[in-house]
C-alpha positions in Angstrom: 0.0 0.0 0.0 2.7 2.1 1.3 4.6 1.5 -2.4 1.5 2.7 -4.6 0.9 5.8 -2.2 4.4 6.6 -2.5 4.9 6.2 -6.0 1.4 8.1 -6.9 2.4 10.6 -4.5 5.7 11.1 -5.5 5.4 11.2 -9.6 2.5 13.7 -9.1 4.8 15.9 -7.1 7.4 15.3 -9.7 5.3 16.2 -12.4 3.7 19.2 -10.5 7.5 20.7 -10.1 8.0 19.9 -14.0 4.8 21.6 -14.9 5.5 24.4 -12.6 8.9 24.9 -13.8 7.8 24.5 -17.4 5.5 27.5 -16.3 7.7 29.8 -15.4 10.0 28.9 -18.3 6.9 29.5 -20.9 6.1 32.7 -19.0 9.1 33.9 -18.8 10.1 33.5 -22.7 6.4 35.3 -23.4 6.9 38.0 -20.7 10.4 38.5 -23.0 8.7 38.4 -26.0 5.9 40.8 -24.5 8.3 43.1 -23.3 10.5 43.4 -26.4 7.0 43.7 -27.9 6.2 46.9 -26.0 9.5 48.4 -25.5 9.4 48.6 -29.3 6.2 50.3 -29.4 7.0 52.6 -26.9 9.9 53.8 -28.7 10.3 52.9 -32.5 8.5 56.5 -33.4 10.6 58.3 -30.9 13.6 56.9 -32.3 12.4 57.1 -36.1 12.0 60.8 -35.8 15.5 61.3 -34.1 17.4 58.6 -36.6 15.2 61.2 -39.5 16.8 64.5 -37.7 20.8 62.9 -37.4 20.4 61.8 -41.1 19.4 65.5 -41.9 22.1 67.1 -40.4 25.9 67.5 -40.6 28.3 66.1 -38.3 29.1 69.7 -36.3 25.1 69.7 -35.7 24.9 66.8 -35.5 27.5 66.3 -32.5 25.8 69.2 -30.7 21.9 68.2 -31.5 22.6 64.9 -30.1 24.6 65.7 -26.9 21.3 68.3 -26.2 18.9 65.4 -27.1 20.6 62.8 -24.4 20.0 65.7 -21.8 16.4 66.5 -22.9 15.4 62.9 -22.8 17.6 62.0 -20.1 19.1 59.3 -21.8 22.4 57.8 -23.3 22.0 57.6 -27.0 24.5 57.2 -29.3 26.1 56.7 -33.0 27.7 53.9 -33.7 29.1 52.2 -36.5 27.3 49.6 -37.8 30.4 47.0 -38.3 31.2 47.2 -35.1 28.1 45.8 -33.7 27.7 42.1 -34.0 24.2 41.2 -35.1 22.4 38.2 -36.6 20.7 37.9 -40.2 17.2 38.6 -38.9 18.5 41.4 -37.0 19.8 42.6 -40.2 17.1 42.1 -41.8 15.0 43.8 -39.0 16.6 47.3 -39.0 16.9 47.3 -42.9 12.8 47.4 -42.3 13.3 50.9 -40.6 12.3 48.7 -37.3 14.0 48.7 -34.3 16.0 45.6 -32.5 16.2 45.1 -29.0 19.5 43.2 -27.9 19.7 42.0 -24.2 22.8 43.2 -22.4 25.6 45.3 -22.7 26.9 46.0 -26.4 30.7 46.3 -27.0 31.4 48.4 -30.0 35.1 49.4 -31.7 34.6 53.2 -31.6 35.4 55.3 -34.9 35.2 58.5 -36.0 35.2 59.5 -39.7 35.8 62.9 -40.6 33.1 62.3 -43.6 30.4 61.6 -41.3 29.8 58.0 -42.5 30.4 56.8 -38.7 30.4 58.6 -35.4 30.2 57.5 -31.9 29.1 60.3 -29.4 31.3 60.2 -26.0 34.0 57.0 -27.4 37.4 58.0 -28.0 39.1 56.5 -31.2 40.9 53.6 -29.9 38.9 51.5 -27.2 36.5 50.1 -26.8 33.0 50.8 -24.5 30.6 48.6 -23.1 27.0 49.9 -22.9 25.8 48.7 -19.4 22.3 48.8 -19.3 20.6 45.5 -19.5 18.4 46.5 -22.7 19.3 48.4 -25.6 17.3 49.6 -28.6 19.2 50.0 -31.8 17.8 51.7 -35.0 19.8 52.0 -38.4 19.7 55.8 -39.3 18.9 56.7 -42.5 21.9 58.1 -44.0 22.1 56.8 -47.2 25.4 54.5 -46.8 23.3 52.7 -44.2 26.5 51.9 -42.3 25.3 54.1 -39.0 23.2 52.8 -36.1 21.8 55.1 -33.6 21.9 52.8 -30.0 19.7 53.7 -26.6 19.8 52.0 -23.6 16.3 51.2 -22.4 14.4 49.9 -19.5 11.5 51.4 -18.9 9.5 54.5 -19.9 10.1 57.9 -18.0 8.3 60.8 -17.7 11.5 62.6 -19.1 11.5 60.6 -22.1 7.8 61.1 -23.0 7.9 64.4 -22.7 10.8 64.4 -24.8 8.8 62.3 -27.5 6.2 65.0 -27.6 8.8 67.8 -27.8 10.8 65.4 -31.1 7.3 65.6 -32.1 6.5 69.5 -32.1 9.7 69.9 -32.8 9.1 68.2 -36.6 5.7 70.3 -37.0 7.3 72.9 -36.5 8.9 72.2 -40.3 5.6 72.4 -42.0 3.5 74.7 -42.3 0.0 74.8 -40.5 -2.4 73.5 -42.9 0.2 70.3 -43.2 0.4 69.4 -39.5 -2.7 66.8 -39.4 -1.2 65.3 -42.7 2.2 65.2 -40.8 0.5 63.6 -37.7 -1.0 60.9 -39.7 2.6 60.4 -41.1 4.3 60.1 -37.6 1.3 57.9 -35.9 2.7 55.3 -38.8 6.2 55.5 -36.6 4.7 54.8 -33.3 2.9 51.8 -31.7 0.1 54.4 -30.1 -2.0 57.2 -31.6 -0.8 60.6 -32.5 -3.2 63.4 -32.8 -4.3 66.9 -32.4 -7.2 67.6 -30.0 -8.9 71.2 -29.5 -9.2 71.7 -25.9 -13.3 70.9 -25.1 -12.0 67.4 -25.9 -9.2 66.9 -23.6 -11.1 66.1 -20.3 -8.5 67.3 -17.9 -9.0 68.5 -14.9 -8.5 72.4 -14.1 -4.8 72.2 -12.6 -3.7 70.3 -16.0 -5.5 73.1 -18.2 -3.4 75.8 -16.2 -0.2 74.0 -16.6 -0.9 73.8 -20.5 -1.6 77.1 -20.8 1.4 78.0 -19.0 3.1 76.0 -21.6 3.9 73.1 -19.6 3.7 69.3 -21.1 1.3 67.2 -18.9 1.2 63.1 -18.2 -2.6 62.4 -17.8 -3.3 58.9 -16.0 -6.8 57.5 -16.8 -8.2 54.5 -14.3 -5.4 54.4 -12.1 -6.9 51.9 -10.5 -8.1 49.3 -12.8 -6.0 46.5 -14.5 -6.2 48.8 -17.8 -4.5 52.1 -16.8 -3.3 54.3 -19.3 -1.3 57.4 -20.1 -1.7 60.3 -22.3 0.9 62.9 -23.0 -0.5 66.3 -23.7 1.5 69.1 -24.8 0.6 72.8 -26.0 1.5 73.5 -30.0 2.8 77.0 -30.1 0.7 79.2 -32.1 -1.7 77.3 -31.8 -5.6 76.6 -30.3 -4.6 73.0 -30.0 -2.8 70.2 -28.1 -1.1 67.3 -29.0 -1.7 64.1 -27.7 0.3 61.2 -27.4 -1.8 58.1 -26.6 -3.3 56.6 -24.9 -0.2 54.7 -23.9 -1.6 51.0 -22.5 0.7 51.0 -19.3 2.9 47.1 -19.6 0.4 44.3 -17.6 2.4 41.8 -16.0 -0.5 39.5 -15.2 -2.9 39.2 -18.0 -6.1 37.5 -17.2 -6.0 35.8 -20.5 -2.4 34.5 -20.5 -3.3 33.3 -17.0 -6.0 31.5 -17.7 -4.1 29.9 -20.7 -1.2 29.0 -18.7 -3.8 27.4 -16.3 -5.1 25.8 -19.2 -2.0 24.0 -20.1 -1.1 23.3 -16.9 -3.9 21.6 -15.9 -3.7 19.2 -19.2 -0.1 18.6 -18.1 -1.1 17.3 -14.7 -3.8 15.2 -16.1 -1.3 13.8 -18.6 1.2 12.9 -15.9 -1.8 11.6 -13.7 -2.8 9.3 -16.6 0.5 8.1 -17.3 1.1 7.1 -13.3 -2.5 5.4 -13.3 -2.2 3.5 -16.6 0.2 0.9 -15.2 -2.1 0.3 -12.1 -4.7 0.2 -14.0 -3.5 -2.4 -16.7 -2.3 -4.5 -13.9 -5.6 -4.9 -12.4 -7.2 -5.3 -16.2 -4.8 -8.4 -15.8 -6.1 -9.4 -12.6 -9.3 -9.4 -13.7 -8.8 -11.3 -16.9 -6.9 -13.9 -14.5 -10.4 -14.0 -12.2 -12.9 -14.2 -15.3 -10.3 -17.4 -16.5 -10.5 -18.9 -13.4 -14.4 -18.2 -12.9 -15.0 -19.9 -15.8 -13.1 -23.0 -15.2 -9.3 -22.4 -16.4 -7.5 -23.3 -12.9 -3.9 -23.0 -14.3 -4.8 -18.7 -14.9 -2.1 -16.9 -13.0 -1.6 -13.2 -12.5 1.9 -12.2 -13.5 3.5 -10.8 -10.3 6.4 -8.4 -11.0 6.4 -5.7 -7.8 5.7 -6.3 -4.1 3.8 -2.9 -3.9 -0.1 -3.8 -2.7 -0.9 -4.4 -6.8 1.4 -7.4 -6.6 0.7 -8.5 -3.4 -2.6 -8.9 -4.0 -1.8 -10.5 -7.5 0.0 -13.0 -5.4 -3.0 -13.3 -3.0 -5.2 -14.7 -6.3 -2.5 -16.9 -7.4 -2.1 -18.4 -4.0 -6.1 -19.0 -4.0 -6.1 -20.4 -7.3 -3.4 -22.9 -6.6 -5.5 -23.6 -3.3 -8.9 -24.2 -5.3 -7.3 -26.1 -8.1 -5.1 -28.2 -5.0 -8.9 -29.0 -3.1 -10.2 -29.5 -6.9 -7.6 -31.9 -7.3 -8.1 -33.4 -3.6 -11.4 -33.9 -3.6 -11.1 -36.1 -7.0 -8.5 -37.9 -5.3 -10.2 -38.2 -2.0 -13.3 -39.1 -3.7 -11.5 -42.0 -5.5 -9.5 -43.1 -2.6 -12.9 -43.1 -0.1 -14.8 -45.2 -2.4 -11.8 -47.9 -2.3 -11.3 -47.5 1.3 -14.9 -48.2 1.8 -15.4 -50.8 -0.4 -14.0 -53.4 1.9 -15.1 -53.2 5.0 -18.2 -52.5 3.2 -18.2 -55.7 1.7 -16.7 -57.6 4.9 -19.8 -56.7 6.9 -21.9 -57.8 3.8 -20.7 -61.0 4.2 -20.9 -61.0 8.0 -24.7 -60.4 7.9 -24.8 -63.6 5.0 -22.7 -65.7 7.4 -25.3 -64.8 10.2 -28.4 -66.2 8.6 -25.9 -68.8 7.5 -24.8 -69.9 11.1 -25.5 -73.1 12.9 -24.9 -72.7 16.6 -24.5 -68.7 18.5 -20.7 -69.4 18.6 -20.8 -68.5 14.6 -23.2 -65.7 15.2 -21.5 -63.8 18.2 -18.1 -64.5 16.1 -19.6 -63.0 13.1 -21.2 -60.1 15.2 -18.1 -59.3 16.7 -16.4 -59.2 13.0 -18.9 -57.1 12.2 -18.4 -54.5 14.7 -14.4 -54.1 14.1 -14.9 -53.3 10.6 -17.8 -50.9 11.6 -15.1 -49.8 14.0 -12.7 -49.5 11.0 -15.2 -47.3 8.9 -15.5 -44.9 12.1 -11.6 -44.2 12.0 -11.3 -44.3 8.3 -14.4 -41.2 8.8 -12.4 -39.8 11.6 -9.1 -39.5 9.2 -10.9 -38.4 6.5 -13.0 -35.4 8.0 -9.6 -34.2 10.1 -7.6 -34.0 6.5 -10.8 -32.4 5.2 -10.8 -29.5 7.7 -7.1 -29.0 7.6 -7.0 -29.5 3.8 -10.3 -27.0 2.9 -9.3 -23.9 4.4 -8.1 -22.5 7.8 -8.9 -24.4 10.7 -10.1 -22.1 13.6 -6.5 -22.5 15.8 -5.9 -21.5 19.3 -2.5 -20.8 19.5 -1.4 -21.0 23.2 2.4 -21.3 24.5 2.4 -25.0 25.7 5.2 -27.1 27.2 5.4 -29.6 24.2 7.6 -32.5 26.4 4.3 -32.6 28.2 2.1 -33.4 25.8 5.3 -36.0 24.4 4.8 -37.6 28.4 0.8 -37.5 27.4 1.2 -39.7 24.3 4.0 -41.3 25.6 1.2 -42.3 28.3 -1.6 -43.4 26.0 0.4 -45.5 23.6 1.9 -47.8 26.7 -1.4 -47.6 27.9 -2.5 -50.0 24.3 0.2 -52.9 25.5 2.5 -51.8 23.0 5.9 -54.1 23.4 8.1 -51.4 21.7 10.1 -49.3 24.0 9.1 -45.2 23.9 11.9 -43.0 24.4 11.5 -39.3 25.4 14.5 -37.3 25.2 13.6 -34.1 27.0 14.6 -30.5 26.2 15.5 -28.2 28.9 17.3 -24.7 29.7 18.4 -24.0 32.7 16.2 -26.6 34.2 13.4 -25.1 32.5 11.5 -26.5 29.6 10.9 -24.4 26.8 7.4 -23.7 25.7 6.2 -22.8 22.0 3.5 -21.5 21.2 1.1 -24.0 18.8 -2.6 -25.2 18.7 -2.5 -27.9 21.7 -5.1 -30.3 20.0 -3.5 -30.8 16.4 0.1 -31.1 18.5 -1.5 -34.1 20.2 -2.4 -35.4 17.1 0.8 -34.8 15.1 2.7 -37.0 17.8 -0.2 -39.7 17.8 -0.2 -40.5 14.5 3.7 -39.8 14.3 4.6 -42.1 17.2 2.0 -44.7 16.2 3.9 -44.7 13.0 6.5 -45.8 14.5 5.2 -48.0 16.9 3.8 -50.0 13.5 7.4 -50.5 11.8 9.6 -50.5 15.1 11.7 -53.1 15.7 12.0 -52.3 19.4 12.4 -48.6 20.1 10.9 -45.3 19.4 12.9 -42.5 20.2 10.8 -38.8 20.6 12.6 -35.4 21.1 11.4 -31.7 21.0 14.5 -28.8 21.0 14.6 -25.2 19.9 17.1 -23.7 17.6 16.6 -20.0 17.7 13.3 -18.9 16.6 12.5 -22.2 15.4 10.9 -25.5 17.5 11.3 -28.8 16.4 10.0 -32.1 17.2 11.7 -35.5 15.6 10.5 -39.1 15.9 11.6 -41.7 14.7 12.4 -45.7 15.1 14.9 -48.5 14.3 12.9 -50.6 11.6 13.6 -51.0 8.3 13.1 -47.3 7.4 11.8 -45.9 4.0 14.0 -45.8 1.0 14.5 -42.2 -0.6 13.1 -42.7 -3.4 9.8 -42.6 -1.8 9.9 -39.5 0.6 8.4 -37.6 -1.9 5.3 -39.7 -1.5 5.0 -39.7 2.0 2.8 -37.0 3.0 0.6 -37.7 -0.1 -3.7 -38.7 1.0 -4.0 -42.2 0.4 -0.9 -42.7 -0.7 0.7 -46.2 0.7 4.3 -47.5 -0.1 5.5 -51.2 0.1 2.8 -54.0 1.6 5.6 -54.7 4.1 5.0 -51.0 5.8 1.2 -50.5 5.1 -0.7 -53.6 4.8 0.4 -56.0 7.1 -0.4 -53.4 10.1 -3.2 -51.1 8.6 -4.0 -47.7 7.9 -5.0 -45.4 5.2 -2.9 -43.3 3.9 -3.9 -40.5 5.7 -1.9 -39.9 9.0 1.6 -38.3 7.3 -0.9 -36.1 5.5 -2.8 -34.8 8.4 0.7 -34.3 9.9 1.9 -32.2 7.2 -1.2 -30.0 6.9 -0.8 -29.2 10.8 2.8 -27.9 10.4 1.3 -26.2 7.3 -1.3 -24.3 9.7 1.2 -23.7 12.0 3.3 -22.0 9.7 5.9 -25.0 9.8 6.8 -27.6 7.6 6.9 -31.5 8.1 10.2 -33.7 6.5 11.5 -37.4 6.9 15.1 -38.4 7.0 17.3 -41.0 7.7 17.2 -41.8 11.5 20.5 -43.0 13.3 18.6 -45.7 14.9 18.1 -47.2 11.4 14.9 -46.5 10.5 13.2 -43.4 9.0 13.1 -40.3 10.9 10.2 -37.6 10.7 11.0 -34.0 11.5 8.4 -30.9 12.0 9.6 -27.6 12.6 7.5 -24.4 13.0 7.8 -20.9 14.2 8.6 -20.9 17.9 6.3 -17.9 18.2 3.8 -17.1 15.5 4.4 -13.4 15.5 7.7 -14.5 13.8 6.1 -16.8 11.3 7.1 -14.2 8.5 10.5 -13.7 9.4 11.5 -17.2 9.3 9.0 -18.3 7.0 12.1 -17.8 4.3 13.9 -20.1 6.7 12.5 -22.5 6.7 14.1 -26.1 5.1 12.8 -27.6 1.9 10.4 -30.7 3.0 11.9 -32.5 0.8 15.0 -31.8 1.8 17.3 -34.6 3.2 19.5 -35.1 5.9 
């Protein structure tokens, strides 16, 4: 459980910091591309109408018009030479329209002055070379006909000094043209910039009365409209000399960080991305229970040999391995039952047939000698068929499902002492050896299901009693975790080429161990389902005495049955 939560939990916060970082990378490259978007509306006019001026005038004006400019707009623009500015094709390409390109960083430029005019740099000397060190900077090719000059400008943000030096470029080119051109002018110059440039009468301004005063004092004004709403913007108004009118720059959208519908696009997409990554983390959980349930439906409709392919030991697979385990266990009692079925009807058969012919002999006999003999016949083989039930019913419950165990710690030589007792008790000639485990004096419990215990070293010790030659010999000892209990005798033993048969039902070996002294097949059986319960395993061996030897170890305490369930020895394993 632990596994899946973990794995779940952890690719979803994987995918949540890929998705997130993604994010951020995508926002960042539009913010950029946003940014260079309005940087170069906000200034490709400003800059068109100074590169127009510079290409207009000589290099003595044009020294002194340009120093004035960088104080009016209270910036750093310069001349440079277009050579000494490494750009790329589409940059080229770019400023060749008459647009501007906007390089991140400081530029490096080999200053030059030509005494022609062809290329000047404004504040370089003639031999060094100067680093621009503003983070952004705007460069626009001026039109000088050789096409060799650039005009460069750091830039950052838009000030209030640079706006109202935009409207003053901008009088400052009506001023060329006569009166009756200035509107056709305007429309000209609203082509250079990314915002509207008009001339307004003064009813249509909607300022307030300080602005009006200030523009009538001949004072250029910023207006802000909705200064509190997502969608602010700025106008610059300035006075035209000689004029009734203004001129008005704008509105000027202020730059929105945080659009609602790049947010909600962004969300979008990131949403889609988690659902991807949560479909790709569910998908192999979900075809691994698609195989569980093909596995069920195989084995619901009869195909017992359908396993579920186990390849983790997460909750998935241990539940996989749940399902196998109870398909082995149905096709096992499938497979049990047949056998048991088969093996019942031939135990039964003869005594059946015995007290048949015991109930003929009795209408048969002559004298109530025959009858009481045949009576008394009669009742042993009903007493057989009681056992053979008995056996059979105990293998059933232990061989069906989980018997209902109460595990207690018991002293085990005890119930050795017990059996020990009860098989003397029969007038058995054979001689029952107990070879008692102590520690310090003390014997060592384990803890086991009392009951089935008994009956382990019953039919264990009987077993030997049956193919003894004269001794049994019955021990119990503890090896770490781990209790064992061995008996075994000095007869003839059981060759190893049967010990895989042993513990089969109704399985019986040579007539000179099974049928000269009985039983059916069932005893070992019930002995290794017990240790199976128990969490143990049952084993035979070779015994030093001569004859066979039969081992059953299980978990000295069952909260340890897992630990040493790995432990524990092959049952076919042999000594």
């Amino acid at each position: 459980m632990n596994n899946i939560f973990f794995r779940i939990y952890g690719g979803m916060l994987a995918s949540l910091v890929l998705v997130g970082l993604l994010s951020l990378m995508t926002l960042e490259l539009v913010y950029n591309h946003r940014i260079d978007a309005y940087r170069d509306a906000m200034s490709k006019g400003t800059l068109r109408i100074i590169s127009e001026t510079i290409a207009r005038q000589e290099l003595a004006e044009r020294v002194h018009w340009v120093r004035s400019l960088n104080r009016m707009m209270g910036s750093e623009l310069k001349l440079i030479s277009r050579d000494s500015v490494s750009l790329s094709s589409s940059e080229d390409f770019t400023l060749e329209a008459g647009l501007v390109v906007v390089k991140e960083g400081p530029i490096s430029t080999e200053a030059s002055i030509s005494s022609k005019g062809a290329s000047i740099s404004i504040g370089a000397s003639a031999s060094k070379k100067e680093s621009i060190p503003k983070k952004t900077t705007v460069l626009l090719l001026v039109p000088n006909g050789k096409k060799d000059l650039l005009m460069s400008v750091p830039f950052e943000k838009v000030t209030e000094q640079q706006a109202r030096g935009s409207a003053k470029l901008v009088l400052g080119e009506l001023s060329r043209y006569p009166n009756v051109e200035w509107d056709k002018q305007l429309l000209r110059l609203e082509g250079y910039f990314g915002f509207p440039v008009r001339r307004v009468q003064a009813l249509d301004l909607n300022l307030d009365s300080a602005q009006y005063n200030r523009l009538l004092r001949g004072e250029i004004i910023l207006a802000l409209d909705d200064a509190m709403s997502a969608s602010s913007v700025l106008r610059v108004v300035a006075p035209i000399p000689d004029s009734s009118s203004f001129l008005v720059l704008g509105p000027l959208a202020l730059f929105d960080w945080f659009p609602y519908y790049l947010m909600v696009v962004d969300g979008i997409i990131a949403f889609c991305l988690v659902g991807l990554a949560a479909y790709f983390l569910v998908r192999p959980l979900q075809k691994r229970l698609k195989n569980m349930e093909n596995a069920v439906t195989q084995i619901r409709r009869g195909d017992l040999s359908a396993r579920v392919t186990v390849n983790s030991h997460d909750a998935l697979g241990q539940l996989g391995a749940t399902l196998n385990d109870m398909a082995e266990h149905i096709q096992r009692l499938i497979k049990s039952q047949r056998e048991m079925t088969h093996a019942v009807s031939h135990e039964l058969r003869t005594p059946v047939a015995r007290i048949r012919f015991g109930i003929e002999m009795i209408e048969c006999a002559l004298s109530d000698e025959q009858r009481r003999k045949q009576i008394e016949d009669i009742d042993g083989d009903i007493e057989e068929l009681n056992k053979l039930i008995d056996e059979i019913l105990t293998y059933a419950t232990l061989e069906e499902g989980r018997p209902a165990l109460n595990f207690q710690m018991i002293d085990v030589n005890a119930v050795i002492n017990q059996v020990k007792t009860e098989m003397q008790s029969l007038g058995t000639e054979i001689d029952i050896e107990h070879v008692e485990f102590k520690i310090d004096d003390e014997f060592i419990t384990a803890e086991c299901e009392e009951r089935y215990i008994h009956r382990v070293l019953q039919n264990l010790v009987g077993n030997g009693i049956r193919y003894a030659n004269s001794k049994v010999r019955v021990g119990c000892h503890c090896e770490g975790g781990m209790y064992r209990i061995d008996v075994e005798d000095d007869g003839s033993g059981i060759p190893s080429k049967f010990w895989d048969k042993v513990f089969v039902p109704f399985v019986r070996l040579d007539d000179s161990r099974t049928r000269s002294s009985g039983g059916y097949g069932l005893g070992l059986s019930i002995v290794e389902r017990i240790a199976y319960w128990h969490g143990g395993v049952a084993s035979i061996h070779k015994s030093d005495l001569g004859g066979a030897k039969f081992t059953i170890i299980w978990p000295r305490r069952q909260s340890l049955r897992k630990i040493v369930s790995e432990t524990l020895p092959d049952p076919k394993l042999t000594a």
